[in-house]
C-alpha positions, 0 to 999 in steps of 0.5 A: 943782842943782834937783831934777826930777820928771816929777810933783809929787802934792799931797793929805792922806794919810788914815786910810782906813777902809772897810766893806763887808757884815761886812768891815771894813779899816783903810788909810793911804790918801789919792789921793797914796799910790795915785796916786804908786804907780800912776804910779811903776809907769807909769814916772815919777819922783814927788815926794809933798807932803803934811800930817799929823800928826807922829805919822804922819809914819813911816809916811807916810814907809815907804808913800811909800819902798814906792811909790819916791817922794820925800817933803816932808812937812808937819806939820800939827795933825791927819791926815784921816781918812775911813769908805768904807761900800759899800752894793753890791756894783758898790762904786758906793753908798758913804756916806762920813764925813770923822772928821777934817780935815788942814790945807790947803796953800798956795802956800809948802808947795810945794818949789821944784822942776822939774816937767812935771806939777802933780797936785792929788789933793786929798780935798774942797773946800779941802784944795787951794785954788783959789787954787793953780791959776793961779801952778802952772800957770806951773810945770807941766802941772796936773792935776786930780781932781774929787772935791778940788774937788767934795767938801765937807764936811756935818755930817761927811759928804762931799756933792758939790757943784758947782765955782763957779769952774770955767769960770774956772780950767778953762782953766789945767788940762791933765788933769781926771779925774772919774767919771760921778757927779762928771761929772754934777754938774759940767756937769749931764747924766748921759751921760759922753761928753757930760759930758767933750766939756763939760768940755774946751769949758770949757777943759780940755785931756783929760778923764777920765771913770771909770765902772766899765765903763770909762774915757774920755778926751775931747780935741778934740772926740774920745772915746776909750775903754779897758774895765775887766776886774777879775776881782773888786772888792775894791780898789774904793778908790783905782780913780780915782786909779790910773788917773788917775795911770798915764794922767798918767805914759803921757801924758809919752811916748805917745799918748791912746790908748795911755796909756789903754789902760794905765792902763785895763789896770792899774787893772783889776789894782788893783781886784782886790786892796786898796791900792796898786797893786804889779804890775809892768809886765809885769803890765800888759802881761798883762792889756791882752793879755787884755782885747784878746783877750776884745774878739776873742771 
């Protein structure tokens, strides 16, 4: 019998290391391991394909088993690796320097599996060609962050640069995440609200924006909105992916705003602690209480 998953997540893991003032942390990291966590906690059933080297292949495999996911992995010649320095304390300035480049995917390294949604968490332009985007959108719901498309690589730094073929394929996703910056880029206004009503004229069916007050959601012409509520931003890293993910999951059985609502809440619990998100949904619950009572006051 076919295996099935309510998502498959394609992207590189990365040797993540992220400086901050006299901290420094070394993290396996990459979109795949914070969004395959987030979404499992959100209640979907996930299979992870990813590239790296063999030598990481172990850890790989013990961080997916952690977020309650299934693994194809790919060897591939080398594994990414990537140096977040933040240079505020909002966590919003960060230079970022690509150390090394997995190999990218193609259409064979992905498994012949049933799935409703196709999550492209790729780290820079390439990693996930846009050759992929047409034939998997036969084969589920495509989602897509941004930065996989955006990011490119400059004399090892990662500059973000626009989409060239983005009014081409933007009608073939169903889910597109960006944050304000990338939003600006892509459709050349700064106003997030705008940026995301652009991007789903464009084609795009809901569009996510991230800011760090808040996350939006724009769909037939609407807007809607969740804020953010960390009580502290030391798990800064992973904060788009987490919420893009926990919203792919609430959206294969609840409403935009509902699932927004969530996802919104736990990314705020994320935020505050480093790595993967690892609450529960109780958790969850906890904080969209909080956050809905401080609205109140």
């Amino acid at each position: 019998m076919e295996l099935a998953y309510d998502m498959i997540m394609i992207g590189h893991v990365s040797r993540d290391i992220i400086m901050y003032q006299d901290e420094i942390q070394h993290i396996l990291g990459g979109p795949v391991i914070y969004s395959s966590a987030s979404a499992v906690r959100s209640g979907a059933s996930v299979l992870v394909v990813t590239k790296a080297h063999q030598e990481d292949k172990l850890n790989v495999e013990q961080i997916i088993k952690e977020n309650s996911s299934d693994l194809h992995f790919i060897h591939s010649s080398r594994t990414t690796s990537i140096e977040n320095i933040y240079h505020s304390e909002d966590r919003e300035k960060r230079t970022v320097t690509l150390l090394s480049r997995g190999d990218a995917f193609n259409l064979d390294d992905i498994p012949s599996v049933r799935t409703k949604i196709i999550h492209f968490a790729g780290l820079f332009a390439g990693e996930i060609p846009d050759a992929c985007i047409i034939p998997l959108s036969g084969k589920g719901r495509i989602g897509i962050d941004a930065q996989g498309f955006l990011r490119r690589e400059e004399n090892r730094s990662l500059i973000f640069r626009d989409w060239e073929r983005k009014r081409e394929l933007l009608p073939y996703v169903t889910y597109f995440k960006a944050d304000a910056a990338e939003g600006e880029i892509i459709t050349g206004t700064a106003d997030r609200y705008e940026a995301a009503l652009k991007l789903t004229e464009w084609g795009a069916q809901e569009v996510m924006i991230s800011h760090h007050h808040e996350v939006i959601v724009a769909s037939q012409g609407r807007i809607f909105k969740s804020p953010l509520s960390p009580d502290n931003l030391t798990g800064r890293t992973g904060r788009g992916d987490t919420v893009f993910a926990a919203y792919l999951a609430k959206r294969l059985h609840t409403d935009i705003q509902s699932s927004l609502d969530f996802a919104a809440a736990l990314v705020s619990i994320k935020l505050e602690n480093p790595g993967p998100f690892r609450g529960s949904t109780a958790d969850v619950l906890e904080k969209m209480r909080k956050i809905k009572e401080s609205q109140h006051c």
